[in-house]
PAGU-761770 format. One record per atom (N, C-alpha, C): atom name; residue in one letter; x, y, z. Coordinates in Angstrom, 2 decimals, always signed. Layout:
N
@atomo: CA | residuo: a | x: X | y: Y | z: Z
...
% end
This chain:
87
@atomo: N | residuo: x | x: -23.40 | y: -3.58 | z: +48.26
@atomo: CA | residuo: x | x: -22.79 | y: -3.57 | z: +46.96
@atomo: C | residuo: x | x: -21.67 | y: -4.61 | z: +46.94
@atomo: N | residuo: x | x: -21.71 | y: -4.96 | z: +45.74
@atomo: CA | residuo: x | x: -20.65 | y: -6.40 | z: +46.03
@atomo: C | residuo: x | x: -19.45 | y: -5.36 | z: +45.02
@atomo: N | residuo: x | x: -18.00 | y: -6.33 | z: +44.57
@atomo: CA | residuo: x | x: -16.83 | y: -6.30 | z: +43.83
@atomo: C | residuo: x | x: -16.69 | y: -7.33 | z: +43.45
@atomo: N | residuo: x | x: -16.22 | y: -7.36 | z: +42.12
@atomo: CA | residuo: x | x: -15.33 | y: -8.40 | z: +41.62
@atomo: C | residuo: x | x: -14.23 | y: -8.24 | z: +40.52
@atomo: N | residuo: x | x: -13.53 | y: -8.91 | z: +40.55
@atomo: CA | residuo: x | x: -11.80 | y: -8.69 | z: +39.52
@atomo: C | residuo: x | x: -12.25 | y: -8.91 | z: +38.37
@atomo: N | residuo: x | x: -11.81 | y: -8.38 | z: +37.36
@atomo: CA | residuo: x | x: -11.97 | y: -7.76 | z: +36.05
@atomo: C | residuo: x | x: -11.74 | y: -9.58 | z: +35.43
@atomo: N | residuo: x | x: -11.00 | y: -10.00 | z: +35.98
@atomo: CA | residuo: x | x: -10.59 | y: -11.35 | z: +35.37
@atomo: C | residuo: x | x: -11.86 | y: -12.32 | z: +35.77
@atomo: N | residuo: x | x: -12.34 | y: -12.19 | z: +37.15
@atomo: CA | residuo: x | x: -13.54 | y: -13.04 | z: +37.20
@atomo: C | residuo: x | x: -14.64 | y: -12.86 | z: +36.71
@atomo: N | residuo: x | x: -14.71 | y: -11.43 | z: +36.76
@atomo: CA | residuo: x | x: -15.93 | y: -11.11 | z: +35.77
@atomo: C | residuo: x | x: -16.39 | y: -11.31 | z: +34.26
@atomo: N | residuo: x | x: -14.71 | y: -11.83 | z: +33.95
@atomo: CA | residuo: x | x: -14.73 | y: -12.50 | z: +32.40
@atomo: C | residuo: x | x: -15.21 | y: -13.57 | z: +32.63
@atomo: N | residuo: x | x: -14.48 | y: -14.58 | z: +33.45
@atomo: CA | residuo: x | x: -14.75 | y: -16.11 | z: +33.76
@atomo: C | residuo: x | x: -16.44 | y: -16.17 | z: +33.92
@atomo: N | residuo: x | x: -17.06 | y: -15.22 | z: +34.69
@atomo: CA | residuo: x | x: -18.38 | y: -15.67 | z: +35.24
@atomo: C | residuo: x | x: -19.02 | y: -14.18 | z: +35.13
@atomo: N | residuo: x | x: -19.15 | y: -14.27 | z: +33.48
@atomo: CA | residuo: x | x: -20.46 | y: -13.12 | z: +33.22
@atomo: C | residuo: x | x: -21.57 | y: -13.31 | z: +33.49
@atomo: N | residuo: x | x: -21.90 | y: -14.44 | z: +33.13
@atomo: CA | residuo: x | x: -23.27 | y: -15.00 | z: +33.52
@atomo: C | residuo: x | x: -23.92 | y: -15.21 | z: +34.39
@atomo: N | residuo: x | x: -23.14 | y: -15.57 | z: +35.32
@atomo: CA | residuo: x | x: -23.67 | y: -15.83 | z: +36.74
@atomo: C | residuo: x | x: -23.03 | y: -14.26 | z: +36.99
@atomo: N | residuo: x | x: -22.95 | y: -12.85 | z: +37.09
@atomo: CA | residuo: x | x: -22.72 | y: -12.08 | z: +37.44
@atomo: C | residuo: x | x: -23.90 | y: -11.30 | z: +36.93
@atomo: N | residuo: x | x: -24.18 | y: -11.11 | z: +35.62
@atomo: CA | residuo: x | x: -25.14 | y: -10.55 | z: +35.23
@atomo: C | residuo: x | x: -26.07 | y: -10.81 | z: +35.90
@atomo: N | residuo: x | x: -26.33 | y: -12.16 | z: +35.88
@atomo: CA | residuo: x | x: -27.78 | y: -12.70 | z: +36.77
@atomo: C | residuo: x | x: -27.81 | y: -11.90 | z: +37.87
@atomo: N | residuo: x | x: -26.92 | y: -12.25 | z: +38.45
@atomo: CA | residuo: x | x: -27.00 | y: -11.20 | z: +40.31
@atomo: C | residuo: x | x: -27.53 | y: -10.18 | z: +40.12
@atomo: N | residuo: x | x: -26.91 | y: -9.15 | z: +39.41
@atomo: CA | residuo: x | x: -27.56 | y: -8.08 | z: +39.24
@atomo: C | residuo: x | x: -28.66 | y: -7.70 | z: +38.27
@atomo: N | residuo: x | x: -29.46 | y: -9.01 | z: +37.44
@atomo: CA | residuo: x | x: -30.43 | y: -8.50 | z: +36.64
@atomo: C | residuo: x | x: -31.28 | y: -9.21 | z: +37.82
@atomo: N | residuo: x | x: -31.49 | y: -10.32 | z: +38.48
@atomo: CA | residuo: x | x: -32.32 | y: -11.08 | z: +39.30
@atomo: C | residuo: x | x: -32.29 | y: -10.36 | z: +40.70
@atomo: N | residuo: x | x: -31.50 | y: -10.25 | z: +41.04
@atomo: CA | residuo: x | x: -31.40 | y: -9.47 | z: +42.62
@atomo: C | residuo: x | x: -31.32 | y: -8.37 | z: +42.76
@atomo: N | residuo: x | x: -31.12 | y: -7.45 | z: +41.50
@atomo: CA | residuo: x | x: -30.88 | y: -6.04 | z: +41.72
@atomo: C | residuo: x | x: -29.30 | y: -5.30 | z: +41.98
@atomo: N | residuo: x | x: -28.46 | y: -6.44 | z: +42.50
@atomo: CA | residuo: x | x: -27.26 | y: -6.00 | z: +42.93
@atomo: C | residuo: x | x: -26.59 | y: -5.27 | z: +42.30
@atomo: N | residuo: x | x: -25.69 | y: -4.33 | z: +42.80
@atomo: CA | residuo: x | x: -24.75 | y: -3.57 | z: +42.03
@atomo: C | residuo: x | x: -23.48 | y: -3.96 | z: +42.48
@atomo: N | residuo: x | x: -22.57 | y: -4.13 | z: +41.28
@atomo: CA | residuo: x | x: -21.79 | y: -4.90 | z: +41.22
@atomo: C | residuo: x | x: -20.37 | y: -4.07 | z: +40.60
@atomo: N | residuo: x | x: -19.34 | y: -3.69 | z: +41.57
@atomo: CA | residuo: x | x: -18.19 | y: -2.37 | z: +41.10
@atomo: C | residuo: x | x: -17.23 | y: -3.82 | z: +40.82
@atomo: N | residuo: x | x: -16.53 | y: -3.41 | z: +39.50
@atomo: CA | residuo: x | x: -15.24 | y: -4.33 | z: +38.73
@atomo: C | residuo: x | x: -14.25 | y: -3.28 | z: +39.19
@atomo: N | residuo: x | x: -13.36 | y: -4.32 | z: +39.60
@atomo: CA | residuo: x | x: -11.91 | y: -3.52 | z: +39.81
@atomo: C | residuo: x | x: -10.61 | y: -4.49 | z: +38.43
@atomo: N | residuo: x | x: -10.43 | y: -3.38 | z: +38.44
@atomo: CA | residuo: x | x: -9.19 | y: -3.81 | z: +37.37
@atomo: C | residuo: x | x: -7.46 | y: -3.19 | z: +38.54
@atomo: N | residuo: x | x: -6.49 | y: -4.46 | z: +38.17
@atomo: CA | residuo: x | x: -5.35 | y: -3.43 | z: +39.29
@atomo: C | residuo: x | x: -5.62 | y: -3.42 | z: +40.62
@atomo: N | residuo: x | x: -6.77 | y: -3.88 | z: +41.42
@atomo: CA | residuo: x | x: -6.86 | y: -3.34 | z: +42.56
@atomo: C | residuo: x | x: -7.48 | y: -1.95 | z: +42.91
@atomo: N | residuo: x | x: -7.95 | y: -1.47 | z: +41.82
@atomo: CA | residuo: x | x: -8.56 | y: -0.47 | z: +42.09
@atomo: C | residuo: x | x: -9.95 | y: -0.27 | z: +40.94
@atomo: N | residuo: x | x: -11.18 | y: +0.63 | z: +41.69
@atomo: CA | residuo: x | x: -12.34 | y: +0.19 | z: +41.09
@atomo: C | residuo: x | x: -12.32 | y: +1.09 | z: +39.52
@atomo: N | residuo: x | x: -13.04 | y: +0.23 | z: +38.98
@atomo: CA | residuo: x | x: -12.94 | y: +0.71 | z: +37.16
@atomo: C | residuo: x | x: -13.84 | y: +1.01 | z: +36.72
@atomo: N | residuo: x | x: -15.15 | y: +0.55 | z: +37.05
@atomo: CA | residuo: x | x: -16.73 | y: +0.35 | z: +36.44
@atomo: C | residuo: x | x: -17.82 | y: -0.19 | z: +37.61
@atomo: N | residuo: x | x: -18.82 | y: +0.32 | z: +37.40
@atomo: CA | residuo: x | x: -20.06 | y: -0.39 | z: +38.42
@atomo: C | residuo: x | x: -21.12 | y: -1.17 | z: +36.96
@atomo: N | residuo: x | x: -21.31 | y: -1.82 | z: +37.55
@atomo: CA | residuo: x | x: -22.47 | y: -3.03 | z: +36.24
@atomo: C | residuo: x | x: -23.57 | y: -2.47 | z: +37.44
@atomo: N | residuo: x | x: -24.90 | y: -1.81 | z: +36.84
@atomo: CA | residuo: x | x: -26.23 | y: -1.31 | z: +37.59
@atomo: C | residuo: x | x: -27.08 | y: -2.33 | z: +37.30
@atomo: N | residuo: x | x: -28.24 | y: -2.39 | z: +37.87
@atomo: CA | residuo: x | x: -29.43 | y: -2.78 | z: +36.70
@atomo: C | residuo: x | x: -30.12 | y: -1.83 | z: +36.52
@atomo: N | residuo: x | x: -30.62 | y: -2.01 | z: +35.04
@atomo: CA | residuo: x | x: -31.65 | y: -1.02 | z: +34.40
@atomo: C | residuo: x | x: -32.87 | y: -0.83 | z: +34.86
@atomo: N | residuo: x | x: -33.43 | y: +0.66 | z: +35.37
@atomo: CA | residuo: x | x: -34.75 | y: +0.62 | z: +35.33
@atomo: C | residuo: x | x: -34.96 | y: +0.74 | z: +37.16
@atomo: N | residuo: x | x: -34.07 | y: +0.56 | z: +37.68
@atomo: CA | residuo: x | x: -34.02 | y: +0.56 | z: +38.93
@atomo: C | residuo: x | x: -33.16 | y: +1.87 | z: +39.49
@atomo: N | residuo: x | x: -33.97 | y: +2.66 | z: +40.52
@atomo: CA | residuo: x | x: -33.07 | y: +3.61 | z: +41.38
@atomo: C | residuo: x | x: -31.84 | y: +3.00 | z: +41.23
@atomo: N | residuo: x | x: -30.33 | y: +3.05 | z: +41.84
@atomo: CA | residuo: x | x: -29.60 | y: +2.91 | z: +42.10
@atomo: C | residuo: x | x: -29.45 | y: +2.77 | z: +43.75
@atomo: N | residuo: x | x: -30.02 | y: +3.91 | z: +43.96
@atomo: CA | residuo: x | x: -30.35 | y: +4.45 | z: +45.70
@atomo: C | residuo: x | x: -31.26 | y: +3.56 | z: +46.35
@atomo: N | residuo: x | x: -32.13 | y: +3.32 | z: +45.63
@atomo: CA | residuo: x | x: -33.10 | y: +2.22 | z: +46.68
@atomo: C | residuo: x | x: -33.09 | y: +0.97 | z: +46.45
@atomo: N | residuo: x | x: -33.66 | y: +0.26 | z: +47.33
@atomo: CA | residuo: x | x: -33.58 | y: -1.45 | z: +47.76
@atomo: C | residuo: x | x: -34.97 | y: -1.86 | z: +47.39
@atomo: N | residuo: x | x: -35.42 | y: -1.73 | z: +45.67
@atomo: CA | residuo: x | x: -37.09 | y: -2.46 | z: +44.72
@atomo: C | residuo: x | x: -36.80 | y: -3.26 | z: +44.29
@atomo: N | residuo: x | x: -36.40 | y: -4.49 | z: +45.09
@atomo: CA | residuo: x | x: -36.46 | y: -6.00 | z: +44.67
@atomo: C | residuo: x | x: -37.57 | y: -6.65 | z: +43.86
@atomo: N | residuo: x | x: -38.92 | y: -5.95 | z: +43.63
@atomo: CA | residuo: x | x: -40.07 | y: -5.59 | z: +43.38
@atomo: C | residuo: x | x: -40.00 | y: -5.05 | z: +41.73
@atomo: N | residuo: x | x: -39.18 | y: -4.57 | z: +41.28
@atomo: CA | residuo: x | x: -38.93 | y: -3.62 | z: +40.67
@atomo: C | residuo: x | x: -38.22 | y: -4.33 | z: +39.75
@atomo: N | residuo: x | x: -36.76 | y: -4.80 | z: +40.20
@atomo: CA | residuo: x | x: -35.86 | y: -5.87 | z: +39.29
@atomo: C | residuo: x | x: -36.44 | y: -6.84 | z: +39.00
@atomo: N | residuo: x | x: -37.12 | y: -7.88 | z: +39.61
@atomo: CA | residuo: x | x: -37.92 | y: -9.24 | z: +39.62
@atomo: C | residuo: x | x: -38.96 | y: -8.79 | z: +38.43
@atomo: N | residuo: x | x: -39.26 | y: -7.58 | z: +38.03
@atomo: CA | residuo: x | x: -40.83 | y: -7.02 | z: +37.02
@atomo: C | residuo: x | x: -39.39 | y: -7.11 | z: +35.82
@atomo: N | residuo: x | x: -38.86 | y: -6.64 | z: +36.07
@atomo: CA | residuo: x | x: -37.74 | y: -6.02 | z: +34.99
@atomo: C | residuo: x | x: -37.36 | y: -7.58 | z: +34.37
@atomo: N | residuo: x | x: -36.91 | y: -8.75 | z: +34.90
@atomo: CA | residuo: x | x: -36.35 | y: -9.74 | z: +34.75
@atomo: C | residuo: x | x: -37.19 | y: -10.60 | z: +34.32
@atomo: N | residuo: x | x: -38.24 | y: -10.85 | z: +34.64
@atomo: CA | residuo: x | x: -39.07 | y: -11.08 | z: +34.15
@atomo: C | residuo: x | x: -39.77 | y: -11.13 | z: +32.93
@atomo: N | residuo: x | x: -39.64 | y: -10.03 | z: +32.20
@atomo: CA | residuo: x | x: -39.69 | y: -9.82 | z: +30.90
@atomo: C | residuo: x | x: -39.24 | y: -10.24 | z: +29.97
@atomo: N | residuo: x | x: -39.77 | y: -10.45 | z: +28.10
@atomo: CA | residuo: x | x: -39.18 | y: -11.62 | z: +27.38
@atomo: C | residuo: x | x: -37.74 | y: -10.74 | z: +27.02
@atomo: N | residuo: x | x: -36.95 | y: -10.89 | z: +27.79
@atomo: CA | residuo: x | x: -35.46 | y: -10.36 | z: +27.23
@atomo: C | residuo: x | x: -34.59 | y: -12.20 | z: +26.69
@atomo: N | residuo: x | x: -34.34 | y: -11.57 | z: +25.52
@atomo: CA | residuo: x | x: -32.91 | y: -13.18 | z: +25.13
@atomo: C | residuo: x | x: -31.73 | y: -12.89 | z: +25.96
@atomo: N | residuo: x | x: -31.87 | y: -13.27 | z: +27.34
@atomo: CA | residuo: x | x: -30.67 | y: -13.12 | z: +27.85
@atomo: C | residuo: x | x: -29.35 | y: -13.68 | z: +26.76
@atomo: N | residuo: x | x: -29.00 | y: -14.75 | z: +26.62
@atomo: CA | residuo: x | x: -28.08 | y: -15.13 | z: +25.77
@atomo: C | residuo: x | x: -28.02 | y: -14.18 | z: +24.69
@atomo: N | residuo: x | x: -28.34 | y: -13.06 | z: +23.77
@atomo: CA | residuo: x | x: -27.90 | y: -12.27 | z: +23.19
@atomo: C | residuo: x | x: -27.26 | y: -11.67 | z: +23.91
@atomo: N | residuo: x | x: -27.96 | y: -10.63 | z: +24.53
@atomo: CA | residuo: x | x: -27.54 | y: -9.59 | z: +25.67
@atomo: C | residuo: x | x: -26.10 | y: -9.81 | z: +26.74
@atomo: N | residuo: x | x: -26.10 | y: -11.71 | z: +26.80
@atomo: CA | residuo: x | x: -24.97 | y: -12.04 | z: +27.42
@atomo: C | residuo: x | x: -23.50 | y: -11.80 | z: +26.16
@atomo: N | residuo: x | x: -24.21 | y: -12.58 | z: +25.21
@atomo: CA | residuo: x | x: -23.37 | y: -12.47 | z: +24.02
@atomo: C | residuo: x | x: -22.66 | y: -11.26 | z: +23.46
@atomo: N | residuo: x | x: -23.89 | y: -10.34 | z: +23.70
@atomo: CA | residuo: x | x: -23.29 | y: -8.63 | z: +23.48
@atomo: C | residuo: x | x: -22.30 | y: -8.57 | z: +24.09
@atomo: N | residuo: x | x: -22.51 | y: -8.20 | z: +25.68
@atomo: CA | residuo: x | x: -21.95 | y: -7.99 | z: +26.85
@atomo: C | residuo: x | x: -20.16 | y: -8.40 | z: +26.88
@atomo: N | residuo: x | x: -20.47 | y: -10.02 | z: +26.27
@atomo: CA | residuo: x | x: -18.95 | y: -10.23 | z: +26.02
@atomo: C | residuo: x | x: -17.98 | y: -9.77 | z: +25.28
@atomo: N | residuo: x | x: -19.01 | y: -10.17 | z: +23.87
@atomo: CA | residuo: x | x: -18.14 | y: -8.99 | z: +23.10
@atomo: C | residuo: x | x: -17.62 | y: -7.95 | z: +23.53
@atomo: N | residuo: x | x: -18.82 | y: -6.96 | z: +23.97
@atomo: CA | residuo: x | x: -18.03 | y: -5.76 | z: +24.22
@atomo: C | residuo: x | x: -17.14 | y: -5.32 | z: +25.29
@atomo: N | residuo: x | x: -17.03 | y: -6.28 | z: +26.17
@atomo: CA | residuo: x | x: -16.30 | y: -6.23 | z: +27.17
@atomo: C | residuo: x | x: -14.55 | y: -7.00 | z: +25.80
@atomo: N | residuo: x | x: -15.02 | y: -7.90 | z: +25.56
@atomo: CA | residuo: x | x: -13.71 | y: -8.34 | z: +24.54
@atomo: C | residuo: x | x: -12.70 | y: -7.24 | z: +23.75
@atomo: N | residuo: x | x: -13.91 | y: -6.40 | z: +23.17
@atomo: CA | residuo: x | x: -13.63 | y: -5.49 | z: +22.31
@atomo: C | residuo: x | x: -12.71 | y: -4.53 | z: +22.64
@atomo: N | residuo: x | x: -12.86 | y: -4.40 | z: +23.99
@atomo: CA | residuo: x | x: -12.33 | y: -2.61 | z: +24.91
@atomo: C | residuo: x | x: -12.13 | y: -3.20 | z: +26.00
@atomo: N | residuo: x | x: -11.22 | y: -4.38 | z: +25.88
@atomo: CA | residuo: x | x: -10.60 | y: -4.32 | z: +27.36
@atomo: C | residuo: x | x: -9.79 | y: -3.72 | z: +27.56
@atomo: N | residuo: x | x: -8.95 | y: -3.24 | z: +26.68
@atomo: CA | residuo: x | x: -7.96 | y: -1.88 | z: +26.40
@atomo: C | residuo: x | x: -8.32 | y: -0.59 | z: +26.91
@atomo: N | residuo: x | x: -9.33 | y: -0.25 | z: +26.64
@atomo: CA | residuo: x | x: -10.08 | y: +0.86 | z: +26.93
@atomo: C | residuo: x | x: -10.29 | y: +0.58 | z: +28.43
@atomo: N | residuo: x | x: -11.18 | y: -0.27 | z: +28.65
@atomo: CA | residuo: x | x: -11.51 | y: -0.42 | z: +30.25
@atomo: C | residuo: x | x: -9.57 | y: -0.40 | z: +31.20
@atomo: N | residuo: x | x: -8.97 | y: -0.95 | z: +30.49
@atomo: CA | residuo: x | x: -7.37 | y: -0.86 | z: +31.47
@atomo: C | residuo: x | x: -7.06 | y: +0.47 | z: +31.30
@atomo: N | residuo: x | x: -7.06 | y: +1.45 | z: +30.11
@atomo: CA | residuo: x | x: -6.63 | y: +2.62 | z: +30.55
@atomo: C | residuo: x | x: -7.25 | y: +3.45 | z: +31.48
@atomo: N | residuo: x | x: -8.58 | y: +3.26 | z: +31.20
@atomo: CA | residuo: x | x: -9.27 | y: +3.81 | z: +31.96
@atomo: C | residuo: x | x: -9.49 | y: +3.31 | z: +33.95
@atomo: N | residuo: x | x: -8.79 | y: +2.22 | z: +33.92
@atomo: CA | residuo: x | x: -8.76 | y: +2.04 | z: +35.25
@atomo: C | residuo: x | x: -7.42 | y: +2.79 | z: +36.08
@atomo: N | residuo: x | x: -6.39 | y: +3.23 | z: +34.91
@atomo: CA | residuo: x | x: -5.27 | y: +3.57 | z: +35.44
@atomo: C | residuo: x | x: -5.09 | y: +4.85 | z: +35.94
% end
């Protein structure tokens, strides 16, 4: 399982999402130094290692660029929310 700072994960959604829509990775955001949120991928155990599984998933006609576009937003929207909630 990887980490990354709430601030890099703004800088590099994209290449973060990817990791975990292409590789499967799960990916815990820390806000503060301490962890706030895990980003999963969909459709996949959590528990097991179906690289098999994500690669079928990713594969599929998804508009990443919406989905990225969402993503920002809503991360934009409630970063408030995500800081209280890390505290």
């Amino acid at each position: 399982m990887l980490t990354v700072g709430f601030s890099e994960l703004r800088a590099n959604l994209t290449s973060v999402t990817n990791q975990v829509i292409q590789e499967g990775e799960e990916i815990t955001v820390f806000k503060r130094n301490q962890p706030a949120f895990k980003i999963v991928p969909l459709g996949v155990d959590s528990t097991s290692d179906n690289k098999e599984a994500v690669a079928k998933t990713s594969s599929e006609t998804i508009d990443q660029e919406k989905i990225l576009g969402a993503a920002t937003s809503f991360i934009d929207r409630y970063e408030s929310v995500f800081e209280r909630l890390s505290q």
